[in-house]
N, CA, C and O of each residue as an XYZ file, in Angstrom:
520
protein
N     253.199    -18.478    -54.167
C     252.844    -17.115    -53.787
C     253.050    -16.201    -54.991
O     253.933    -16.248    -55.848
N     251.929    -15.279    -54.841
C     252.209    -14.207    -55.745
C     253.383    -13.402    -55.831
O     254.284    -14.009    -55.252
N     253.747    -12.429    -56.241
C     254.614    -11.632    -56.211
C     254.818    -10.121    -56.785
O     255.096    -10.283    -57.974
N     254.811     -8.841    -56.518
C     254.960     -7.964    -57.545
C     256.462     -8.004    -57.187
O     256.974     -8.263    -56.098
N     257.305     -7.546    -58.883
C     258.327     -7.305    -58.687
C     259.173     -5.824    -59.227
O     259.235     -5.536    -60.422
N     259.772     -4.997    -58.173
C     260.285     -3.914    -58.890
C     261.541     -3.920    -59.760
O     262.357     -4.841    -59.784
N     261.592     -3.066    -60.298
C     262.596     -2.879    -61.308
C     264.041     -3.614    -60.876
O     264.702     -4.450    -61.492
N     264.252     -3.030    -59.683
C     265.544     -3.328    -59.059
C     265.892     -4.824    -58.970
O     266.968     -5.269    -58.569
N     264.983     -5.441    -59.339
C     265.141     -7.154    -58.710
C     265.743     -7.828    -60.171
O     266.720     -8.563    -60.317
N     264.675     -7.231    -61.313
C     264.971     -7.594    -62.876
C     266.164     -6.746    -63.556
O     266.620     -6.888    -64.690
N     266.524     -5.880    -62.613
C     267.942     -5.098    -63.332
C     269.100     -5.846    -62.339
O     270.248     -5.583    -62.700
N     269.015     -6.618    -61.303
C     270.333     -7.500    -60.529
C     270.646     -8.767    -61.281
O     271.643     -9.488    -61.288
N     269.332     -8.824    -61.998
C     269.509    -10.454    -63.246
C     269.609    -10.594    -64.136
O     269.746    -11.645    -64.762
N     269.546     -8.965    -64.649
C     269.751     -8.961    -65.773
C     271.471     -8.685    -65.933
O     272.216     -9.070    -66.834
N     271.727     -8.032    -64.949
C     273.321     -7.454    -65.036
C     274.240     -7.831    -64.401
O     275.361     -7.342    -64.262
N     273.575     -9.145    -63.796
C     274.324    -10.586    -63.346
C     274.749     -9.896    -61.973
O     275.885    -10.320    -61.763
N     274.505     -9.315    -61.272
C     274.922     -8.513    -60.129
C     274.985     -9.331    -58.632
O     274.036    -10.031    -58.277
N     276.098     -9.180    -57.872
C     275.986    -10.260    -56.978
C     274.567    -10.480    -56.299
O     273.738     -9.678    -55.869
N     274.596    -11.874    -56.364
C     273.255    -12.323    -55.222
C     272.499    -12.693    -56.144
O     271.455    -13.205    -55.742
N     272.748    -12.570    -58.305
C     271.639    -12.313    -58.659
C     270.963    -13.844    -58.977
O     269.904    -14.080    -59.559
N     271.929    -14.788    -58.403
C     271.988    -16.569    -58.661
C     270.383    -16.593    -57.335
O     269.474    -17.368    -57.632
N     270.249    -15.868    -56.225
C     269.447    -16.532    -55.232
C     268.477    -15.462    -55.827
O     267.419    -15.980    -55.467
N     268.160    -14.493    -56.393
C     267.030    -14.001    -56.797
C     266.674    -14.217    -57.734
O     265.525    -13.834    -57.952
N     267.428    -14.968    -58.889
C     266.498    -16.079    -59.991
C     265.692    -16.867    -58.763
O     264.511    -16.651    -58.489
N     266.444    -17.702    -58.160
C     265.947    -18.837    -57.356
C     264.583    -18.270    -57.295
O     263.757    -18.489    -58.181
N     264.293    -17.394    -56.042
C     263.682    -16.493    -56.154
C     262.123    -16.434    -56.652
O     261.119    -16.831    -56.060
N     262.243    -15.844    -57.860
C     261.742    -15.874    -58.510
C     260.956    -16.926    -59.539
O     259.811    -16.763    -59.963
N     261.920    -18.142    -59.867
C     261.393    -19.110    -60.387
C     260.106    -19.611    -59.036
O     259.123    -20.131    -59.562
N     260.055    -19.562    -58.216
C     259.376    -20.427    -57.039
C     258.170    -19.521    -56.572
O     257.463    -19.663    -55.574
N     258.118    -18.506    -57.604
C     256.612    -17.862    -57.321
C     255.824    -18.237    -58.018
O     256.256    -18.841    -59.000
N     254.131    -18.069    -57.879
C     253.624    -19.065    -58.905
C     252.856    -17.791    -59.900
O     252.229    -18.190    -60.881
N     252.910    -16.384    -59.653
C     253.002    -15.361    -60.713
C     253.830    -14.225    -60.339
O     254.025    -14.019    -59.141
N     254.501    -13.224    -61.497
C     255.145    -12.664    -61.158
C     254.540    -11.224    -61.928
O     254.517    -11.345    -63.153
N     254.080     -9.971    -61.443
C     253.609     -9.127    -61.495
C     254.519     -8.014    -61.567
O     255.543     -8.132    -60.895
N     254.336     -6.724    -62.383
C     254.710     -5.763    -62.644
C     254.038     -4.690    -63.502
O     253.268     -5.058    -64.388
N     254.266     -3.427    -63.310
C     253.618     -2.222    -63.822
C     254.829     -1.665    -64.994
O     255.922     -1.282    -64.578
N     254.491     -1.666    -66.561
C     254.970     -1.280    -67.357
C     256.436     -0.643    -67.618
O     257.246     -0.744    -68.539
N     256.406      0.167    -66.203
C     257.267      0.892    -65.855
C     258.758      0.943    -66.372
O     259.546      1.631    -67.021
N     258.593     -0.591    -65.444
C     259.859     -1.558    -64.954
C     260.162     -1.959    -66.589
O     261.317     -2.296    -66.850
N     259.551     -1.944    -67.264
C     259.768     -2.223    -69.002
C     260.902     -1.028    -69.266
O     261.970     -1.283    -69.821
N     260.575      0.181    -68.846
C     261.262      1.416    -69.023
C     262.309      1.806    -68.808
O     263.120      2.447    -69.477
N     262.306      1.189    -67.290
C     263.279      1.583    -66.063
C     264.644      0.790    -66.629
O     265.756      1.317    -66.642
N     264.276     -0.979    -67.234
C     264.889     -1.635    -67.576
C     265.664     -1.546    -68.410
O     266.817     -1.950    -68.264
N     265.170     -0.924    -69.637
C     265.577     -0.601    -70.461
C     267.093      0.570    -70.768
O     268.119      0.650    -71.442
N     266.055      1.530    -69.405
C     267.497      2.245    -69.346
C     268.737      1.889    -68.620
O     269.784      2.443    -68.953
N     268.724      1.026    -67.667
C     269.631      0.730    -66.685
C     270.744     -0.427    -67.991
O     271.972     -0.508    -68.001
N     269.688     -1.193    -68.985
C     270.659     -2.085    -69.682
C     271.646     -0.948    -70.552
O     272.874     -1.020    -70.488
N     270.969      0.061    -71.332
C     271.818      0.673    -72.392
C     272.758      1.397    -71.501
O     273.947      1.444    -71.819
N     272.255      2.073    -70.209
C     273.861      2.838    -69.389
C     274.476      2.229    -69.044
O     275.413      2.654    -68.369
N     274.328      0.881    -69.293
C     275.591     -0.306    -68.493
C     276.292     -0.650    -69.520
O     277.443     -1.025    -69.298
N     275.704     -0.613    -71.175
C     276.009     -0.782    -72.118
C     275.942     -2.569    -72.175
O     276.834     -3.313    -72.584
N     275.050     -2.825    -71.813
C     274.188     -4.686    -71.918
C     274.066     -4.803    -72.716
O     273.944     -3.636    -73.087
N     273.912     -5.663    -73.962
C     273.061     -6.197    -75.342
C     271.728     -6.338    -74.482
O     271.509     -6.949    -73.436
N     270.790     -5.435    -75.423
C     269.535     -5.864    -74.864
C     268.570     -7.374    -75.285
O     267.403     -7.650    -75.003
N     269.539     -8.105    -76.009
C     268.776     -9.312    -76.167
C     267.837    -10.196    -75.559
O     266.835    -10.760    -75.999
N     268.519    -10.184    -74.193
C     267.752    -11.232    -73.036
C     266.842    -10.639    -72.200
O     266.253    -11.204    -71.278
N     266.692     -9.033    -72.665
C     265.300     -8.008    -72.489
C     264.303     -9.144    -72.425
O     263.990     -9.682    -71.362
N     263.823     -9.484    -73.594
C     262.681    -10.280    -73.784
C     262.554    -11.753    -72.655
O     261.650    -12.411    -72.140
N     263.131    -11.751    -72.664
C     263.061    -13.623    -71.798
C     262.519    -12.974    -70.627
O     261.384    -13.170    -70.190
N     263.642    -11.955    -69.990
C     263.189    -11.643    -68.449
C     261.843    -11.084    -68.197
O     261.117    -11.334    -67.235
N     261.547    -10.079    -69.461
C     260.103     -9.775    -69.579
C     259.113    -10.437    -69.474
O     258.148    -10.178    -68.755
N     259.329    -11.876    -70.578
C     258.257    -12.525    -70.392
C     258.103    -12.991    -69.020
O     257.004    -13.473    -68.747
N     258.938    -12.946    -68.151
C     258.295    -13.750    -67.275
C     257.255    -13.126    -66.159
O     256.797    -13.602    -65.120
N     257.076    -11.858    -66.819
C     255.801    -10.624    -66.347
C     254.435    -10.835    -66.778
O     254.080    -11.088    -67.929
N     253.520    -10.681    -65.507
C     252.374    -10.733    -65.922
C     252.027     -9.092    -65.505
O     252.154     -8.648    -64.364
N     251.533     -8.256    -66.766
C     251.730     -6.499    -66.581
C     250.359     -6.226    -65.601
O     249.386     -6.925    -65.318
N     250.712     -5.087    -65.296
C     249.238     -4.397    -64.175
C     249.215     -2.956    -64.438
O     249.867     -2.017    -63.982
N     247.922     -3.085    -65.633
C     247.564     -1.892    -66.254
C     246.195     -1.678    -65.529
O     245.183     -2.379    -65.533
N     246.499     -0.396    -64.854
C     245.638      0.449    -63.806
C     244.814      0.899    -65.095
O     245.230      1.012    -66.248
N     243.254      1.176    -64.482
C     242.575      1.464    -65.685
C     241.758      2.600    -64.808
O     240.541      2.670    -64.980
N     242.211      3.229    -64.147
C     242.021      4.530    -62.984
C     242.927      5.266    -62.904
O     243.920      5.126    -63.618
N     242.827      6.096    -62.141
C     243.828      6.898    -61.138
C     244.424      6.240    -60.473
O     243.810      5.173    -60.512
N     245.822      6.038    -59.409
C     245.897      5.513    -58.407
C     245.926      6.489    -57.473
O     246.782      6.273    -56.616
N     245.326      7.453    -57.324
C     245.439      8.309    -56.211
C     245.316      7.686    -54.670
O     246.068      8.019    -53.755
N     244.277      6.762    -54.554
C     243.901      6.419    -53.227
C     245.496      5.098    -52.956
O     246.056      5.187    -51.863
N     245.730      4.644    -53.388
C     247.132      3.633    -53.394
C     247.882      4.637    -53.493
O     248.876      4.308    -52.845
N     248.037      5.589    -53.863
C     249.382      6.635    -53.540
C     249.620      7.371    -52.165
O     250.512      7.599    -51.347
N     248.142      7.631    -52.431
C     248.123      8.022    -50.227
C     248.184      7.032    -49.554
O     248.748      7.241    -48.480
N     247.805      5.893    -49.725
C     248.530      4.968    -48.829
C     249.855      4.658    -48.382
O     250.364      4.415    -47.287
N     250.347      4.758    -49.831
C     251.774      4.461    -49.687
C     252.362      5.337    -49.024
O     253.205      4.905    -48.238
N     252.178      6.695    -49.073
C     252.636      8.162    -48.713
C     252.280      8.356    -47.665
O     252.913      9.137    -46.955
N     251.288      7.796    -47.259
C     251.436      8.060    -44.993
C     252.033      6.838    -45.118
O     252.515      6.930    -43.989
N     252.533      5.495    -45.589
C     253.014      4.521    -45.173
C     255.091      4.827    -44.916
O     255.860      4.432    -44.040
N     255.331      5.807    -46.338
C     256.626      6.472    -46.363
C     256.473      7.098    -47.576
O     255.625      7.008    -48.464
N     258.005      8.102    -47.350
C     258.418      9.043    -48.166
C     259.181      7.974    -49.367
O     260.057      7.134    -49.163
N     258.602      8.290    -50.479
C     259.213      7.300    -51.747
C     259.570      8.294    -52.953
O     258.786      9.240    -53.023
N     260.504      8.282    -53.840
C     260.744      8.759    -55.471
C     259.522      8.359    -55.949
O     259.074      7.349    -55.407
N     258.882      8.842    -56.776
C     257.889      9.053    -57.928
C     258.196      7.608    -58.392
O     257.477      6.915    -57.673
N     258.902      6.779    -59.234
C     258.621      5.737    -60.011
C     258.780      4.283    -58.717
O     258.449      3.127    -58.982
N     259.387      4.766    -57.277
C     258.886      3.821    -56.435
C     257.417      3.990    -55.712
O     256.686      3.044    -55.417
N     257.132      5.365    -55.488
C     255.494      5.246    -55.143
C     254.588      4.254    -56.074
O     253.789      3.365    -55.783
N     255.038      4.767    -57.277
C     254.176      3.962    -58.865
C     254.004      2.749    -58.602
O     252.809      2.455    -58.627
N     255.015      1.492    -58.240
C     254.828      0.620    -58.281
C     254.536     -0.063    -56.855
O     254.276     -1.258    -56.714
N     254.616      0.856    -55.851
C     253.661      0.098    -54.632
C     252.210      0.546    -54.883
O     251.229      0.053    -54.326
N     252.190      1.618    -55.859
C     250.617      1.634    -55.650
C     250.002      1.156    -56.880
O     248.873      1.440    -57.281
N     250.845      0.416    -57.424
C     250.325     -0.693    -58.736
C     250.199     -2.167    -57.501
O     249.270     -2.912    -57.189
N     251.550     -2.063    -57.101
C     250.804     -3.530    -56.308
C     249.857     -3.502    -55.335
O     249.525     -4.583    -54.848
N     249.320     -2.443    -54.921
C     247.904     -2.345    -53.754
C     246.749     -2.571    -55.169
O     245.905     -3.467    -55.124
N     246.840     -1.861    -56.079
C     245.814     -1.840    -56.984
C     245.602     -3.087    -57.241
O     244.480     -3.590    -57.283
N     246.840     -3.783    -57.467
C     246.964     -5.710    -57.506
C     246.233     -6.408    -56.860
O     245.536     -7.296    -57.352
N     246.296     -5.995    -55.160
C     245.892     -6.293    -54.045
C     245.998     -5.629    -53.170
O     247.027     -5.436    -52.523
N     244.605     -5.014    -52.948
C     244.607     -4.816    -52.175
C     244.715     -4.794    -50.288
O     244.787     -3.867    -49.481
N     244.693     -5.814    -50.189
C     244.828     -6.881    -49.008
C     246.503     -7.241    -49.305
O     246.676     -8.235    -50.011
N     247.583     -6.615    -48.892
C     248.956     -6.103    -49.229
C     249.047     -7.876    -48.828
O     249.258     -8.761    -49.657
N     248.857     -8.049    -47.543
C     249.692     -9.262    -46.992
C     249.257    -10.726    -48.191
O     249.973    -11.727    -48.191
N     248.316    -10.643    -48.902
C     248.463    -11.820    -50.278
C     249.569    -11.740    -51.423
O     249.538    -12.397    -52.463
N     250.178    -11.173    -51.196
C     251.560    -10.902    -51.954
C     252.728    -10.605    -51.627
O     252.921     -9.798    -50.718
N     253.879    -11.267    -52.384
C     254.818    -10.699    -51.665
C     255.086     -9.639    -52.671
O     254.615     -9.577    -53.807
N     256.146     -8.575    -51.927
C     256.807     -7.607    -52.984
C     258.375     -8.189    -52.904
O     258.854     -8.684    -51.884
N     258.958     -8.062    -53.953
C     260.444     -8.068    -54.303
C     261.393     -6.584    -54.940
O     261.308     -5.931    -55.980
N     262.106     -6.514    -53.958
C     262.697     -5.592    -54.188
C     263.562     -5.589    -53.669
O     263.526     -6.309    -52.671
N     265.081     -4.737    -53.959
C     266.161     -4.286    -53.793
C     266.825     -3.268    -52.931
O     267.958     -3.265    -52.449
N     265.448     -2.042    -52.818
C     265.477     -0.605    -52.518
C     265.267     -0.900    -50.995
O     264.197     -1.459    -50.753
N     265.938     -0.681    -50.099
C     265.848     -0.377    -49.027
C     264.242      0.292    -48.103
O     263.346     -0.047    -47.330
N     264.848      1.599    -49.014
C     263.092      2.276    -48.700
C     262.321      2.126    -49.013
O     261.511      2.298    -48.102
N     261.782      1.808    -50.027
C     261.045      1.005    -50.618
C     260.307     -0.487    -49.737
O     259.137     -0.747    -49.454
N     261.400     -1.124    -49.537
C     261.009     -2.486    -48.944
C     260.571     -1.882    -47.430
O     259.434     -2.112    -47.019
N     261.319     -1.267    -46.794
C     260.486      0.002    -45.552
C     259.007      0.132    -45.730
O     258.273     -0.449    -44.931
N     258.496      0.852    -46.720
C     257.795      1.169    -47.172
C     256.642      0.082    -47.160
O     255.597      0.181    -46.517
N     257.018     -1.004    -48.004
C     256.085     -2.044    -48.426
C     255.556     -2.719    -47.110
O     254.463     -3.238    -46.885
N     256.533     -2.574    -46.398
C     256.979     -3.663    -45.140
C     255.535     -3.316    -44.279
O     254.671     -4.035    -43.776
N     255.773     -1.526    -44.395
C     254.793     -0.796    -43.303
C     253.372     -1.017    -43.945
O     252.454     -1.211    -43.148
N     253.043     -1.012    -45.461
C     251.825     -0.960    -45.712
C     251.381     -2.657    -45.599
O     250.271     -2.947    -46.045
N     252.290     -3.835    -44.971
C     251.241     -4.838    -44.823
C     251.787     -6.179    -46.224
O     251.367     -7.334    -46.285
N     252.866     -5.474    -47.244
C     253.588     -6.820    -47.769
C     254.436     -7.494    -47.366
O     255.273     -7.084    -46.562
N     254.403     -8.931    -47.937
C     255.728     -9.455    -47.265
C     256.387     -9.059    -48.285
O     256.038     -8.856    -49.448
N     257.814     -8.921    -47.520
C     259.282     -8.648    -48.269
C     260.409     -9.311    -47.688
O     261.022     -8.893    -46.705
N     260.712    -10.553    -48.444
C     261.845    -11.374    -48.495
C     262.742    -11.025    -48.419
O     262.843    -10.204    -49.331
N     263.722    -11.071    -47.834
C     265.103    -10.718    -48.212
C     265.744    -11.833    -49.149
O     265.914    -13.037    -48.961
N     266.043    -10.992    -50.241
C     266.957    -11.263    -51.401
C     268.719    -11.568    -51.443
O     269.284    -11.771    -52.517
C-alpha cells in the first residue's frame, strides 16, 4: 500500500520517540512512501530544537517519494476544510495527499496528530494506528 506520510511520523524516528520501533515497522512494509516538501522543513526544525545531529536527515528523507503540486490546491483545501478544522501546514499536507489521490481510500495516511488523523479519517483515508 501506498502511503502519504506527515511530518509527525518522520520526527517520532527520527527522535527515537516511544513507539518509534513499530512505526519504522510501519513504514518499511509500504510499497511507496509519499510526502510534500514541507515535511523537509518541518523536519528540519523539530531536529535543531531538540538539538539532534542532523546527519540521519538524509537516510529518512530518502525514503520520500516528494509531491510537487504544479497548481493551486484550493479545491483539496476545501475539502479538507468541510472535512475539519486543521493548522495551515496540516491542511497542506492532506491536500497534497488528495492531489496524490484523489480517490482518498487508495492510500493510507500516517500520522501522529490526532486531528489531523480525524480529519483524514472523515475525508475517506485509511489511518492506521501507529
Amino acid at each position: 500500500m501506498r502511503a502519504y506520510v506527515d511530518t509527525s511520523v518522520l520526527a517520532a524516528v527520527v527522535l527515537d520517540e516511544r513507539g518509534a520501533g513499530s512505526v519504522r515497522r510501519k513504514l518499511r512494509r509500504c510499497e511507496g512512501l509519499y510526502s510534500s516538501n514541507l515535511l523537509e522543513a518541518e523536519l528540519r526544525s523539530v531536529v535543531r530544537r531538540a538539538g539532534v545531529p542532523v546527519g540521519s536527515l538524509g537516510t529518512h528523507l530518502a525514503w520520500l517519494n516528494w509531491v510537487f503540486p504544479d497548481r493551486p490546491l484550493t479545491e483539496e483545501m476545501v475539502r479538507v476544510l468541510d472535512a475539519g478544522l486543521l493548522r495551515g501546514a496540516d491542511l497542506w499536507h492532506l491536500a497534497c495527499a488528495l492531489f496524490l489521490s484523489p480517490e482518498p481510500a487508495d492510500i493510507e495516511f500516517l500520522t501522529l496528530d490526532r486531528d489531523q488523523a480525524r480529519t483524514a479519517r472523515a475525508l475517506g483515508f485509511r489511518v492506521p494506528a501507529l
